[in-house]
TORKOL-4160 file (C-alpha; in steps of 0.2 Angstrom, whole numbers, padded with zeros to 4 digits, m for minus):
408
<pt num="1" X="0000" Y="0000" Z="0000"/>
<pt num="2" X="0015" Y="0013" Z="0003"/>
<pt num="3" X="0020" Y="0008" Z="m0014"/>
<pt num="4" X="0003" Y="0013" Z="m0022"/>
<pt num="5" X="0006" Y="0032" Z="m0011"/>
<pt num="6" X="0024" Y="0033" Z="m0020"/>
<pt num="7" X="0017" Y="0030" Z="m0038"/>
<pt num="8" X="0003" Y="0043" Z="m0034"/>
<pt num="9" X="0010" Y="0057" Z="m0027"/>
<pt num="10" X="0030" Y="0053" Z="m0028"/>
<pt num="11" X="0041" Y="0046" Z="m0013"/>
<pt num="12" X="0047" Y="0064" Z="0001"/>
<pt num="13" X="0063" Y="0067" Z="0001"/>
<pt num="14" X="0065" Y="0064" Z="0018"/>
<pt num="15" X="0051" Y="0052" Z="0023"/>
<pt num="16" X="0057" Y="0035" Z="0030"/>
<pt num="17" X="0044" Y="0024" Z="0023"/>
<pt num="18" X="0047" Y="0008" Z="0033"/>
<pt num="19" X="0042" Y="m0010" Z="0030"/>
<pt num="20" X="0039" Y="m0012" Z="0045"/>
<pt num="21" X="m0069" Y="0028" Z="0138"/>
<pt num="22" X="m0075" Y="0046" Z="0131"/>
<pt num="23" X="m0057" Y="0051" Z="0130"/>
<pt num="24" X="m0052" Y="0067" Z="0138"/>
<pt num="25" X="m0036" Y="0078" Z="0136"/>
<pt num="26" X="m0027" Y="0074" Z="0153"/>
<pt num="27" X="m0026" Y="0091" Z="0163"/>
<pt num="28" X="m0008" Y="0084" Z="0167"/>
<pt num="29" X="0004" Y="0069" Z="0163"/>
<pt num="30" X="0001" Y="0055" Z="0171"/>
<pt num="31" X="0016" Y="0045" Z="0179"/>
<pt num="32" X="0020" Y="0027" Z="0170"/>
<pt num="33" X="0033" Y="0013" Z="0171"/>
<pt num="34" X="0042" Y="0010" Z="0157"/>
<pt num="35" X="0038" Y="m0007" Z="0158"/>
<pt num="36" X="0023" Y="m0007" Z="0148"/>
<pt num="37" X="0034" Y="0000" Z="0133"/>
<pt num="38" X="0044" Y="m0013" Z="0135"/>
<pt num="39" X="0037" Y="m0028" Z="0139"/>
<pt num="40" X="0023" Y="m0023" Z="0125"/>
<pt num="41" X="0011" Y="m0035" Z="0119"/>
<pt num="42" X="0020" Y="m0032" Z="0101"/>
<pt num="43" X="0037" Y="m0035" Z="0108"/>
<pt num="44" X="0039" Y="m0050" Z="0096"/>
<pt num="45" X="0030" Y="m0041" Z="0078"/>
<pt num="46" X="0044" Y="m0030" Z="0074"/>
<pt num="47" X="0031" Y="m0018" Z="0065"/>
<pt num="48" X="0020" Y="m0016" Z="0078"/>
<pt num="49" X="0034" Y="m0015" Z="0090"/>
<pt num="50" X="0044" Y="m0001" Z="0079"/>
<pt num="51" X="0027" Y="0009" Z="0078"/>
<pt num="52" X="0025" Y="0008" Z="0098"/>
<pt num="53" X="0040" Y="0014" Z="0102"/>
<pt num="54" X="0040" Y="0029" Z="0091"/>
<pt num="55" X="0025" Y="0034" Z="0098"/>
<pt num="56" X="0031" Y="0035" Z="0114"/>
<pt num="57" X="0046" Y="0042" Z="0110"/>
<pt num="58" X="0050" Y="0058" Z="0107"/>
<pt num="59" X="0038" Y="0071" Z="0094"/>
<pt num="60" X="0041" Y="0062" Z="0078"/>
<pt num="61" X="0026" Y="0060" Z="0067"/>
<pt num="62" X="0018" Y="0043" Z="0063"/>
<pt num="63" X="0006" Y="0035" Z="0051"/>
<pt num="64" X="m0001" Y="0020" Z="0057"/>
<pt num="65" X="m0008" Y="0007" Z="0044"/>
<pt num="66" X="m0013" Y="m0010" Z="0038"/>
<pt num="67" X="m0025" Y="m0022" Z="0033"/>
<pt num="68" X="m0041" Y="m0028" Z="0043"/>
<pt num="69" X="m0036" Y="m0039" Z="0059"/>
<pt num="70" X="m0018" Y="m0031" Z="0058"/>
<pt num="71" X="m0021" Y="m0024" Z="0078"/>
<pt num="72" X="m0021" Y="m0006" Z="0073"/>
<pt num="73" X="m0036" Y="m0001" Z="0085"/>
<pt num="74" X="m0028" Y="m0013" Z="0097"/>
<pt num="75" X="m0011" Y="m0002" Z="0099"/>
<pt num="76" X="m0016" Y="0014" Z="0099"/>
<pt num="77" X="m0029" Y="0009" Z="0113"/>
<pt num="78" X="m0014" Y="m0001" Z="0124"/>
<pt num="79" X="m0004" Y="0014" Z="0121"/>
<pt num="80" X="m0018" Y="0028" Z="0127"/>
<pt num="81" X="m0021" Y="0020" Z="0142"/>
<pt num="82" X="m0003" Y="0018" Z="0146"/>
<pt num="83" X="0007" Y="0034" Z="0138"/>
<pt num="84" X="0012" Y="0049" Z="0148"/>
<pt num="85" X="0009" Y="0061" Z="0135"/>
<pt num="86" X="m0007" Y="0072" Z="0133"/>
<pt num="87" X="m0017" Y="0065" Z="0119"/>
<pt num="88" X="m0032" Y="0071" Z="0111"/>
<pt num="89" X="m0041" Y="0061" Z="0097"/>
<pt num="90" X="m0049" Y="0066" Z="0081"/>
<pt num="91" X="m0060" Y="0057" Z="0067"/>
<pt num="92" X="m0068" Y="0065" Z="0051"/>
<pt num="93" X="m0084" Y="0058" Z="0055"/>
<pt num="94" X="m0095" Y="0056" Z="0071"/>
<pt num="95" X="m0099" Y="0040" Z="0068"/>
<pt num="96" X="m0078" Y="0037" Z="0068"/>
<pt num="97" X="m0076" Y="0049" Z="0083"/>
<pt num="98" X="m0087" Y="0039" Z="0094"/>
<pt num="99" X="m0077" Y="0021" Z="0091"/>
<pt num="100" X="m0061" Y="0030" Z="0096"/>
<pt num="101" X="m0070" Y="0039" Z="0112"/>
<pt num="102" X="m0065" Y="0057" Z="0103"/>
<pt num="103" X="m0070" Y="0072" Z="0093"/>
<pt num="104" X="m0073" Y="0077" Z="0076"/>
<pt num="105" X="m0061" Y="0087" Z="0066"/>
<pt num="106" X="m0073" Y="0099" Z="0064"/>
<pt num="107" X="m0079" Y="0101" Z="0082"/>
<pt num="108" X="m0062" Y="0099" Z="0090"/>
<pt num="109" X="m0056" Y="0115" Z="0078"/>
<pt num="110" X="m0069" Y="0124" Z="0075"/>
<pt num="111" X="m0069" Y="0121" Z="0057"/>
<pt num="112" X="m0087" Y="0127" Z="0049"/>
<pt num="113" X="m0095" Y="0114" Z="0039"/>
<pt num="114" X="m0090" Y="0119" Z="0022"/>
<pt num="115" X="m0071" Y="0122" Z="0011"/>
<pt num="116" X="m0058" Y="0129" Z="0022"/>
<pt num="117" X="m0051" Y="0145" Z="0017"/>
<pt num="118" X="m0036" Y="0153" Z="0025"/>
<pt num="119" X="m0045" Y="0168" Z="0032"/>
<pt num="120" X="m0056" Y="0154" Z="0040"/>
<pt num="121" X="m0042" Y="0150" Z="0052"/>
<pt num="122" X="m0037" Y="0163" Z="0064"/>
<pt num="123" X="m0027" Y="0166" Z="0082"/>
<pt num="124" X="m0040" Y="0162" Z="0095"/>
<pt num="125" X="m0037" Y="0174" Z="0110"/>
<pt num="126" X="m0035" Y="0158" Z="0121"/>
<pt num="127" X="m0027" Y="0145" Z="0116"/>
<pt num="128" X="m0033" Y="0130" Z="0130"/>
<pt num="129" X="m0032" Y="0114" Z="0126"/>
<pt num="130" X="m0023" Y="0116" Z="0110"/>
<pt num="131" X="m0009" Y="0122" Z="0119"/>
<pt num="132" X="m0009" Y="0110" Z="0132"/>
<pt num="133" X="m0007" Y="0093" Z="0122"/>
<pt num="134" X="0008" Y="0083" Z="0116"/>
<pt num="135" X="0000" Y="0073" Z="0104"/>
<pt num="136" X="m0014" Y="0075" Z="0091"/>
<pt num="137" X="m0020" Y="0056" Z="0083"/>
<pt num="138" X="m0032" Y="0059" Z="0066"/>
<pt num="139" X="m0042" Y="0039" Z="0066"/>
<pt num="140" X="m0047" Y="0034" Z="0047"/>
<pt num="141" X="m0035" Y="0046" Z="0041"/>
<pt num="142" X="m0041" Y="0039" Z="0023"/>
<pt num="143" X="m0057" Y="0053" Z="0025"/>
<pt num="144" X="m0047" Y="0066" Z="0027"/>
<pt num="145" X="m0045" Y="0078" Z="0011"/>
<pt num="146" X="m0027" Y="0084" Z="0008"/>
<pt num="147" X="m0034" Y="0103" Z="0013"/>
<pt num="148" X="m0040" Y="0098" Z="0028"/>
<pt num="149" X="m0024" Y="0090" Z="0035"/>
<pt num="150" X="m0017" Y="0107" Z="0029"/>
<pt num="151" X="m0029" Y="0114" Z="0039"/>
<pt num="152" X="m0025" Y="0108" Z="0054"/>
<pt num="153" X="m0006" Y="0113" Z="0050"/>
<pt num="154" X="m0013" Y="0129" Z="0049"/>
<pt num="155" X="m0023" Y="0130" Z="0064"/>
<pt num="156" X="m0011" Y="0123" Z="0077"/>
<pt num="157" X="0005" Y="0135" Z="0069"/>
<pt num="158" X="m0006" Y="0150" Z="0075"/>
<pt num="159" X="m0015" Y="0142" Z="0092"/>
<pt num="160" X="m0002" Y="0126" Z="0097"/>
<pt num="161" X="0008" Y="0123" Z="0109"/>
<pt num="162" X="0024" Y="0132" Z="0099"/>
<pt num="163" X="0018" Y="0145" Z="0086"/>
<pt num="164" X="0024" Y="0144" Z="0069"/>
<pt num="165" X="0032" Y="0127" Z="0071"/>
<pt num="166" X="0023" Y="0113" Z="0060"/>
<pt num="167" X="0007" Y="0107" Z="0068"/>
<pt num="168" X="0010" Y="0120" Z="0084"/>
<pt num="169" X="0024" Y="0109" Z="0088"/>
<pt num="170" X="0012" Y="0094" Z="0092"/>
<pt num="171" X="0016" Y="0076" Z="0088"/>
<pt num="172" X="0005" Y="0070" Z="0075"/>
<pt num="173" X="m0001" Y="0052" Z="0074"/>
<pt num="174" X="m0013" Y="0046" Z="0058"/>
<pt num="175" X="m0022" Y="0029" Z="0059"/>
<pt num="176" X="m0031" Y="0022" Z="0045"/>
<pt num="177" X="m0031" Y="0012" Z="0030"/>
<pt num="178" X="m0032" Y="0025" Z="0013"/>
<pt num="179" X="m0039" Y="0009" Z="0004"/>
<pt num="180" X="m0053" Y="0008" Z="0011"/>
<pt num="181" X="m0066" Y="0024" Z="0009"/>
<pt num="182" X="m0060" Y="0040" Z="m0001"/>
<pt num="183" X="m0061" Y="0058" Z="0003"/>
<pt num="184" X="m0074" Y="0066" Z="m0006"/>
<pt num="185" X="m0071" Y="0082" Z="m0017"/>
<pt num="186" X="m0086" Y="0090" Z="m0026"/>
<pt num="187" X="m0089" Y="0091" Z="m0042"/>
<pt num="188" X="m0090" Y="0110" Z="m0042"/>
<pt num="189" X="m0073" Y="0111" Z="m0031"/>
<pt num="190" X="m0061" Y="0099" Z="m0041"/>
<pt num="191" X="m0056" Y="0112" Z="m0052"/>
<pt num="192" X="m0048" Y="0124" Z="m0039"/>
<pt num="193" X="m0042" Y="0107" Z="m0029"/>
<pt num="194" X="m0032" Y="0105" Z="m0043"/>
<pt num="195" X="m0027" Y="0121" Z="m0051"/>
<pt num="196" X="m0009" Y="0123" Z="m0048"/>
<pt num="197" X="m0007" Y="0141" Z="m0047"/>
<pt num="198" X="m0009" Y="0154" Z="m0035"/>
<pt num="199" X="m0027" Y="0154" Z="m0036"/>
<pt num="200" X="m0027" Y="0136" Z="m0031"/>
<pt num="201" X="m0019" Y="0124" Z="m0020"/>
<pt num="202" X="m0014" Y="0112" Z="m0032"/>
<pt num="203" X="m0017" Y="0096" Z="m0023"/>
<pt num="204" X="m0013" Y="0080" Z="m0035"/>
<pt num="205" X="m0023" Y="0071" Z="m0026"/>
<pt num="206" X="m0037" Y="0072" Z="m0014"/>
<pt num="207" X="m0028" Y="0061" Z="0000"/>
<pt num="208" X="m0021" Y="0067" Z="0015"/>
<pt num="209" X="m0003" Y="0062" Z="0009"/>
<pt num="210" X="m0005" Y="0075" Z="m0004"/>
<pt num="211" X="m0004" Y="0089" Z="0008"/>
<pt num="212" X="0010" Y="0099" Z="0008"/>
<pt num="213" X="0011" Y="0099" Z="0030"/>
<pt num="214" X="0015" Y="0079" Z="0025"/>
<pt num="215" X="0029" Y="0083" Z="0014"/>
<pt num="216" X="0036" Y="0095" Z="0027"/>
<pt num="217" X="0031" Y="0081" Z="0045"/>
<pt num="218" X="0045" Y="0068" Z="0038"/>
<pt num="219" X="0031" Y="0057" Z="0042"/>
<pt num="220" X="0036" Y="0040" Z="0049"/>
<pt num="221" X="0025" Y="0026" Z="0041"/>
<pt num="222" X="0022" Y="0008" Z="0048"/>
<pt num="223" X="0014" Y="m0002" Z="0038"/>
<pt num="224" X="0007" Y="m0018" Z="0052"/>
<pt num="225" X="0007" Y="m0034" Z="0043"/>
<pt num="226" X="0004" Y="m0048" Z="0053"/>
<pt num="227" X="m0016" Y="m0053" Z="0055"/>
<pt num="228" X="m0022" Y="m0058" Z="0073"/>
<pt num="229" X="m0038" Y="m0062" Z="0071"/>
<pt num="230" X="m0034" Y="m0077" Z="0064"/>
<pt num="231" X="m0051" Y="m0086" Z="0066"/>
<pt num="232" X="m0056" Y="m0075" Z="0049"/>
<pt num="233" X="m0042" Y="m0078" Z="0038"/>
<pt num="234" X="m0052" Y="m0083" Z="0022"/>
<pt num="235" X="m0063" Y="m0067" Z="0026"/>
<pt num="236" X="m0049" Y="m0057" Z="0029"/>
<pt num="237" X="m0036" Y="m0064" Z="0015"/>
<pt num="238" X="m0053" Y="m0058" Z="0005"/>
<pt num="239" X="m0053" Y="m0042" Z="0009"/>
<pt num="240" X="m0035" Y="m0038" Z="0008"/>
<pt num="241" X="m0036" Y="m0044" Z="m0012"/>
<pt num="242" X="m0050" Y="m0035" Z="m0012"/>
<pt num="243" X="m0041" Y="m0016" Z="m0006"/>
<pt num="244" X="m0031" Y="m0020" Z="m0020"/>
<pt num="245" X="m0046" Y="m0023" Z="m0033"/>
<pt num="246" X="m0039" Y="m0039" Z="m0035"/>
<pt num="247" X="m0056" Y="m0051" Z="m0031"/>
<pt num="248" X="m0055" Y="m0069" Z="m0037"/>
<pt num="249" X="m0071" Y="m0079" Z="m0045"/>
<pt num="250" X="m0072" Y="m0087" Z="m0030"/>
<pt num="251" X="m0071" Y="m0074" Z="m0019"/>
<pt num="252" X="m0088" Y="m0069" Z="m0027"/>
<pt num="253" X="m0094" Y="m0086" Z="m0026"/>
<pt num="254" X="m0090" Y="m0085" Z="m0006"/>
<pt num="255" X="m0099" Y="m0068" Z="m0007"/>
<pt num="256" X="m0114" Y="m0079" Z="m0014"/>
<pt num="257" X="m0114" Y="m0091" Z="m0003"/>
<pt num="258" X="m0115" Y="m0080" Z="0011"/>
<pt num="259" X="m0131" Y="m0071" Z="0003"/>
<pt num="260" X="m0147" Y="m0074" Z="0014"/>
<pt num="261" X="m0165" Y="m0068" Z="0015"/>
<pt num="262" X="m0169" Y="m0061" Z="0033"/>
<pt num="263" X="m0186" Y="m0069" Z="0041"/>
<pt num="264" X="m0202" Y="m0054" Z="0040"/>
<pt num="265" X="m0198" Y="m0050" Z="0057"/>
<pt num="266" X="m0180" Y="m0048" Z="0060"/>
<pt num="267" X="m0170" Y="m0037" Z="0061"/>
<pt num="268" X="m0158" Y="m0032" Z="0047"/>
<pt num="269" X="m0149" Y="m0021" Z="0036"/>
<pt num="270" X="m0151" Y="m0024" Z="0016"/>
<pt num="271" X="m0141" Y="m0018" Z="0006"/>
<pt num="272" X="m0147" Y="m0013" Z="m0012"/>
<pt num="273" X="m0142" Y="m0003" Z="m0027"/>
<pt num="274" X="m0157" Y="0007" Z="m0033"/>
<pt num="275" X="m0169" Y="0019" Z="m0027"/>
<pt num="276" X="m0187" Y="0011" Z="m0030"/>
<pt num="277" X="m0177" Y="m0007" Z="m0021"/>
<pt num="278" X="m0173" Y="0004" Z="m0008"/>
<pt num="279" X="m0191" Y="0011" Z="m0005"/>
<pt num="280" X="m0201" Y="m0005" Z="m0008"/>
<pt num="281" X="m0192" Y="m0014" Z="0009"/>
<pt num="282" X="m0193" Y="m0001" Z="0018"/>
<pt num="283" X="m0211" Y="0001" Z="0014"/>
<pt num="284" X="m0215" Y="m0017" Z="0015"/>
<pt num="285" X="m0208" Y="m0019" Z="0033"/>
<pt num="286" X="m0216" Y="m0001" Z="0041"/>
<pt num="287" X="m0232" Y="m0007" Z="0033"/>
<pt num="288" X="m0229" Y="m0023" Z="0045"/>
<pt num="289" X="m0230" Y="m0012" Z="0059"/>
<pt num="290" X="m0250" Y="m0007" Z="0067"/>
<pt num="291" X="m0245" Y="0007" Z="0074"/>
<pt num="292" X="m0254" Y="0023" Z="0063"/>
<pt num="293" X="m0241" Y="0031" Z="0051"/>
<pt num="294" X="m0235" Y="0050" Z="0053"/>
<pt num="295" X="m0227" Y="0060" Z="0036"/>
<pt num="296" X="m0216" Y="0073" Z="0038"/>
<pt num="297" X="m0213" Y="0083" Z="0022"/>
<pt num="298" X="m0196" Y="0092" Z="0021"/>
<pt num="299" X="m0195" Y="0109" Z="0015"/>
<pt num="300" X="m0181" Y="0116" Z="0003"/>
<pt num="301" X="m0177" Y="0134" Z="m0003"/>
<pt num="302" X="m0168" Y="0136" Z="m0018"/>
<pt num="303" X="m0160" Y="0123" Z="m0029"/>
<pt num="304" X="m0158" Y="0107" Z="m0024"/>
<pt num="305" X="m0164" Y="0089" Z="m0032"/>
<pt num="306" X="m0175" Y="0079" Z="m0023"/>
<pt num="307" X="m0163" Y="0064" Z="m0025"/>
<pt num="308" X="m0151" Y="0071" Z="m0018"/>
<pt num="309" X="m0157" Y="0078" Z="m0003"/>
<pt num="310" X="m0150" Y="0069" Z="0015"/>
<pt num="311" X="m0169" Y="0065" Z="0020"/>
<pt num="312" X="m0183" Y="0059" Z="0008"/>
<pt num="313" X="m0193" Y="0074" Z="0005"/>
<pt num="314" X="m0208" Y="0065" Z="0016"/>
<pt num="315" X="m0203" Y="0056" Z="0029"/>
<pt num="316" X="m0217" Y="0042" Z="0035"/>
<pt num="317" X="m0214" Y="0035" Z="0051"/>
<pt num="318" X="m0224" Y="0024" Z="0064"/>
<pt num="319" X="m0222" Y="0019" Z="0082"/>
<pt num="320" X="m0209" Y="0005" Z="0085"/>
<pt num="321" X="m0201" Y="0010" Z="0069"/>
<pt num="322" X="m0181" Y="0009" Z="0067"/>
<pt num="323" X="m0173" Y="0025" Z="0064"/>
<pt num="324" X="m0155" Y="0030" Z="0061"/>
<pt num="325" X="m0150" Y="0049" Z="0063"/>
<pt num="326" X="m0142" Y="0058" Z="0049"/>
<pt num="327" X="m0135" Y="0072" Z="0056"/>
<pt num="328" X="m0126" Y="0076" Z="0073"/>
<pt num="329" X="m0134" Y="0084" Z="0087"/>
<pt num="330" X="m0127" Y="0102" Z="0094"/>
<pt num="331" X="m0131" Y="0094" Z="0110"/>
<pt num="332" X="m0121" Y="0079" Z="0106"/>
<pt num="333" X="m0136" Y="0067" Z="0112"/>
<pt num="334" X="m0135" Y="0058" Z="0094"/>
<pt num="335" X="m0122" Y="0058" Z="0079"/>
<pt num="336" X="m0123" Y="0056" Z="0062"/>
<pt num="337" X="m0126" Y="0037" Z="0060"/>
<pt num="338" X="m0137" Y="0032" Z="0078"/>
<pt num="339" X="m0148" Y="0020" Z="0079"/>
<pt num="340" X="m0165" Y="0022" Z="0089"/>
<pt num="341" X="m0184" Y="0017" Z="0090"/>
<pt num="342" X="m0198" Y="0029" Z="0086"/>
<pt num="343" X="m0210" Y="0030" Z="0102"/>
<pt num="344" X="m0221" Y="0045" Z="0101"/>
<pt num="345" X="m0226" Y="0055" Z="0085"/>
<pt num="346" X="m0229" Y="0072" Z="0087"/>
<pt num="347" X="m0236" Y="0087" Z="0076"/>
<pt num="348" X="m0219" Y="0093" Z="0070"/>
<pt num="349" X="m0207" Y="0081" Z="0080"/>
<pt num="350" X="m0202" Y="0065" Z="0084"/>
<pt num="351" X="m0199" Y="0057" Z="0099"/>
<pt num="352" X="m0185" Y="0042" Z="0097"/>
<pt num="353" X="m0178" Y="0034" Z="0110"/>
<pt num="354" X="m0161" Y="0035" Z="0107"/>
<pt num="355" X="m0148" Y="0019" Z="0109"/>
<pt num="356" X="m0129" Y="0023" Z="0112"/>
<pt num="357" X="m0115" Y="0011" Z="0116"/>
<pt num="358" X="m0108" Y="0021" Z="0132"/>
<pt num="359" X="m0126" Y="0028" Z="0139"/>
<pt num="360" X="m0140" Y="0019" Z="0144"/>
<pt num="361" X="m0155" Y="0022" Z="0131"/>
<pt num="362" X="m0163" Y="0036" Z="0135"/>
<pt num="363" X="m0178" Y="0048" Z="0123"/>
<pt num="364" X="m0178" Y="0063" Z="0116"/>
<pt num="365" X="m0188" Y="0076" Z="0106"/>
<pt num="366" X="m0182" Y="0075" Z="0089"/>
<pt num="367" X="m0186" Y="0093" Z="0078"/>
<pt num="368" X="m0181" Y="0099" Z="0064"/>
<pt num="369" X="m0163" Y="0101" Z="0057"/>
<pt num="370" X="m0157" Y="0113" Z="0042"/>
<pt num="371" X="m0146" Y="0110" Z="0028"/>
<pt num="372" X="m0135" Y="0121" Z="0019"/>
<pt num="373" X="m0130" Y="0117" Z="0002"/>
<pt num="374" X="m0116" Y="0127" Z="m0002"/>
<pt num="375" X="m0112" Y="0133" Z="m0021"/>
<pt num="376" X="m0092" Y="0135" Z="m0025"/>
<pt num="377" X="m0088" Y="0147" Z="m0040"/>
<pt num="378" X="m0074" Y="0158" Z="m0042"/>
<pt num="379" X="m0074" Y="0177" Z="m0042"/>
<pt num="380" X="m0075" Y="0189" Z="m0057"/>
<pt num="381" X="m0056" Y="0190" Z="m0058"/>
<pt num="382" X="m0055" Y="0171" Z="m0056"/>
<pt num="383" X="m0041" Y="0173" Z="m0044"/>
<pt num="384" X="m0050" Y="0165" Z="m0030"/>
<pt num="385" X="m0065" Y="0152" Z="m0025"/>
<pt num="386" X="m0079" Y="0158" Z="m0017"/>
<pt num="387" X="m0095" Y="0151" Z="m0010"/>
<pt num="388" X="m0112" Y="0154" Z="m0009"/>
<pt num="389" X="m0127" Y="0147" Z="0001"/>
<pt num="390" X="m0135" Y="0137" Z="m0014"/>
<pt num="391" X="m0151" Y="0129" Z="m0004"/>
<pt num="392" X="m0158" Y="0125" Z="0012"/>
<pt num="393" X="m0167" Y="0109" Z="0016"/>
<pt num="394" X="m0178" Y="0108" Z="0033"/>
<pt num="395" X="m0183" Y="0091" Z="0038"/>
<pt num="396" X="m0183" Y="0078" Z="0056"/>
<pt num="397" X="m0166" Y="0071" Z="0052"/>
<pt num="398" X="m0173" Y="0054" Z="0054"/>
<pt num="399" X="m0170" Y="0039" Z="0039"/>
<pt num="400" X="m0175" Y="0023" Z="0040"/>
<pt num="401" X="m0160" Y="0011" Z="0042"/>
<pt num="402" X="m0169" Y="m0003" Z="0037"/>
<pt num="403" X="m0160" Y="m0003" Z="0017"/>
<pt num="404" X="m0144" Y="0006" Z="0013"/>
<pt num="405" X="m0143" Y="0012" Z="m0005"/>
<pt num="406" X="m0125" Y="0019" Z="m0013"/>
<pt num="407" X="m0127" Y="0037" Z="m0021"/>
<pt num="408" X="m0126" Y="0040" Z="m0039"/>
């Protein structure tokens, strides 16, 4: 996989590419034994063992990757709970945030929800926490666009823990696998992505290890080979040809095999490829329900297609119904991607009772959330990119989770 970065975007100069619970920023070091460093559990895997000790030692910067059942999750969790460094972790998603006990990029900076621009990124009058921590780790660094780790660059020269140094002086840790989900770059953005001028930042590609702060961090790079979980091995040897687009016929034949059709009243998740699939099942099983059906129409404002839009444009629900929340809460009650049980429908809300893996269920009022659709053009000179409120949409931000459909 380091080999398929190097084609990409060309090798650094000076990266050594070796072949080798909610958390909380501590207020202060805590105290270990060095015995845990190094009598580590990876003692014996010299990738996994190299990649410890660098985290722990000293401020150099580290991507941490590999294939599925590698223990990537598994040594950044032993070496949290152990380290004596302040650690604060990041995820481009909440859904990503929550299975590390952190933060979102955008809610740990401050970023607003649309393309960074350097006049978005200013000296805050206190620093706080970004000052105060050692170490910054970014899980499925895959998500994350080349600006945005730019971005952070950015943010921590001016509000870091030493100003003007790369990444405020903090020790960067990226964990994820860049094969697995993309970044995703707009259609009406890729032309200023790539324009390679001083209108545009030029990014050959959309990954993160296309920013210029990771030509600059003399990133370290472990590349964890050795599967644990060896109970899977014909799952997982399938999944590591298939990062590499390199499925066999009878991979897919094991694919079929595995194919089965869920009794009427489990339940389960389908996964489909078309619209009208997607809204037959997901009809077919609320019907099941006896429970009076509720519709919610969505409103939008200016242009923006119907198929497109993040909630159907009328919403029906029933008591007892499966819902999955599609955008995060400003209370952080739910993220982007929880699951819960309609229980009571109410003349312009919904109340779900709400199921999280570190909270006991609990219901809330669900009202209705806006979207912005953003419009990215450049200005009359064409010597910069600029952005304009294109649409809203107004809707309960409730979807049924019964079928997942790709988007077109």
């Amino acid at each position: 996989m380091l080999n398929w970065i190097r084609r990409l975007i060309g090798t650094p100069k000076n990266a050594p590419f070796e072949p080798v619970a909610p958390l909380r920023i501590a207020s202060k070091a805590q105290v270990r034994s060095v015995d845990w460093l190094e009598n580590n559990p990876w003692r014996n895997n010299p990738e996994g063992n190299a990649a410890l000790q660098r985290l722990e030692k000293g401020g150099e910067h580290v991507f941490i990757t590999g294939a599925a059942g590698t223990g990537k999750s598994t040594l950044l969790r032993y070496w949290r709970e152990n380290t004596s460094k302040r650690v604060q972790v990041v995820a481009p998603t909440g859904v990503a945030a929550l299975n590390v006990d952190g933060r979102t990029l955008h809610s740990f900076f401050k970023f607003p929800p649309r393309l960074l621009q350097p006049q978005d990124i200013r000296e805050l009058p206190k620093r706080g926490i970004w000052s105060a921590i050692d170490t910054l780790v970014i899980d499925e660094i895959g998500m994350v666009r080349a600006d945005m780790l730019d971005s952070v660059d950015r943010f921590l020269r001016l509000n870091g823990r030493r100003r003007g140094a790369l990444f405020g002086g903090v020790q960067l840790v990226m964990v994820g696998d860049p094969l697995q989900l993309p970044p995703v770059v707009e259609d009406d953005l890729a032309e200023y992505f790539n324009r390679a001028d001083e209108s545009g930042p030029g990014y050959p590609a959309p990954y993160f290890f296309a920013a210029r702060a990771w030509r600059e961090a003399n990133v370290h790079c472990h590349d964890l080979r050795h599967v644990y979980r060896q109970e899977d091995g014909p799952y997982l040897a399938f999944l590591n040809r298939a990062r590499f687009g390199e499925v066999t016929p009878d991979d897919l034949e094991m694919l079929r095999n595995l194919v089965s059709i869920p009794e009427a009243n489990e339940a389960s998740v389908t996964l489909v490829g078309s619209n009208s699939a997607t809204d037959r099942i997901n009809q077919a099983k609320l019907s099941r329900l006896s429970e009076p059906e509720g519709v919610y129409r969505g409103t939008v404002t200016g242009r923006w297609s119907e198929r497109d839009l993040p909630v159907p444009i009328e919403q029906c629900l029933r008591r007892g119904a499966w819902v999955m929340f599609v955008k995060n809460d400003a209370q952080k009650r739910w993220v982007n991607g929880t699951f819960g049980i309609v229980e009571e429908l109410a003349e312009g809300s919904v109340w779900v009772k709400v199921y999280s893996y570190n909270a006991p269920p609990a219901v809330y009022e669900v009202l209705p959330a806006e979207w912005t659709r953003e419009h990215y053009h450049w200005n009359k000179d064409g010597s910069a990119i600029a952005s304009r409120p294109e649409a809203t949409y107004r809707q309960i931000p409730l979807n049924r989770p019964t079928t997942i459909r790709p988007r077109h």
